[in-house]
N, C-alpha and C positions, 0 to 999 in steps of 0.2 A: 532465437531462443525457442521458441513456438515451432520451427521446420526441425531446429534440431531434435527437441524432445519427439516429435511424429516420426523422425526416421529411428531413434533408439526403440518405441516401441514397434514399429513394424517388426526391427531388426529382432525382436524377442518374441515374437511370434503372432502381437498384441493388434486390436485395429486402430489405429491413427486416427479414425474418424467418431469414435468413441472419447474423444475428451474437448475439451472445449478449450478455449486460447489461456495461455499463463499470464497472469499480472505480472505489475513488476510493483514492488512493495511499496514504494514511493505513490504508485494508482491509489493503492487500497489505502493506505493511509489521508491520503487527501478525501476519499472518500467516507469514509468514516468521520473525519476531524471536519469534515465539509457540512457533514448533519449537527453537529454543535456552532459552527461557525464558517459564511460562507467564504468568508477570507483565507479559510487553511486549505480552499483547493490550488491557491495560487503558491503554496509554500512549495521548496523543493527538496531532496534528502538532505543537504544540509543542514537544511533548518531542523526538520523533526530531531535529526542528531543535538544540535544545538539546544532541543527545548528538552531533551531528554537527559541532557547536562545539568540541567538545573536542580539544586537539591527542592525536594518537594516544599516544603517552606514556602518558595521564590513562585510558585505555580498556585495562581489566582484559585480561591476555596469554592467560588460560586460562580458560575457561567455568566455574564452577562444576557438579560432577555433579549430577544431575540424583536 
């Protein structure tokens, strides 16, 4: 993913060395979801899919302390 998008912008005339590496959404999500809880670095895309099936109701109102 990351070779491929450096050779599209070479190929547009762009410098390659001007962006830095692409996540992949599943990273960032674990990341994010990691700062409220360190258990969701461990989750993988299907889960986040899974948690975001749930009607809001089913999705706990208050964070557990930490």
């Amino acid at each position: 993913m990351n070779q491929r998008a450096r050779k599209m912008i070479a190929a547009s005339g762009g410098d390659p060395d001007n962006i830095g590496p692409i996540s992949k959404l599943v990273g960032v999500r674990q990341g994010v979801y990691g700062e409220l809880h360190p258990d969701a670095r461990a989750l993988g895309g299907m889960d986040f899919i899974a948690l975001r099936q749930r009607s809001v109701s089913q999705r706990p109102r208050r964070w557990p302390a930490r």
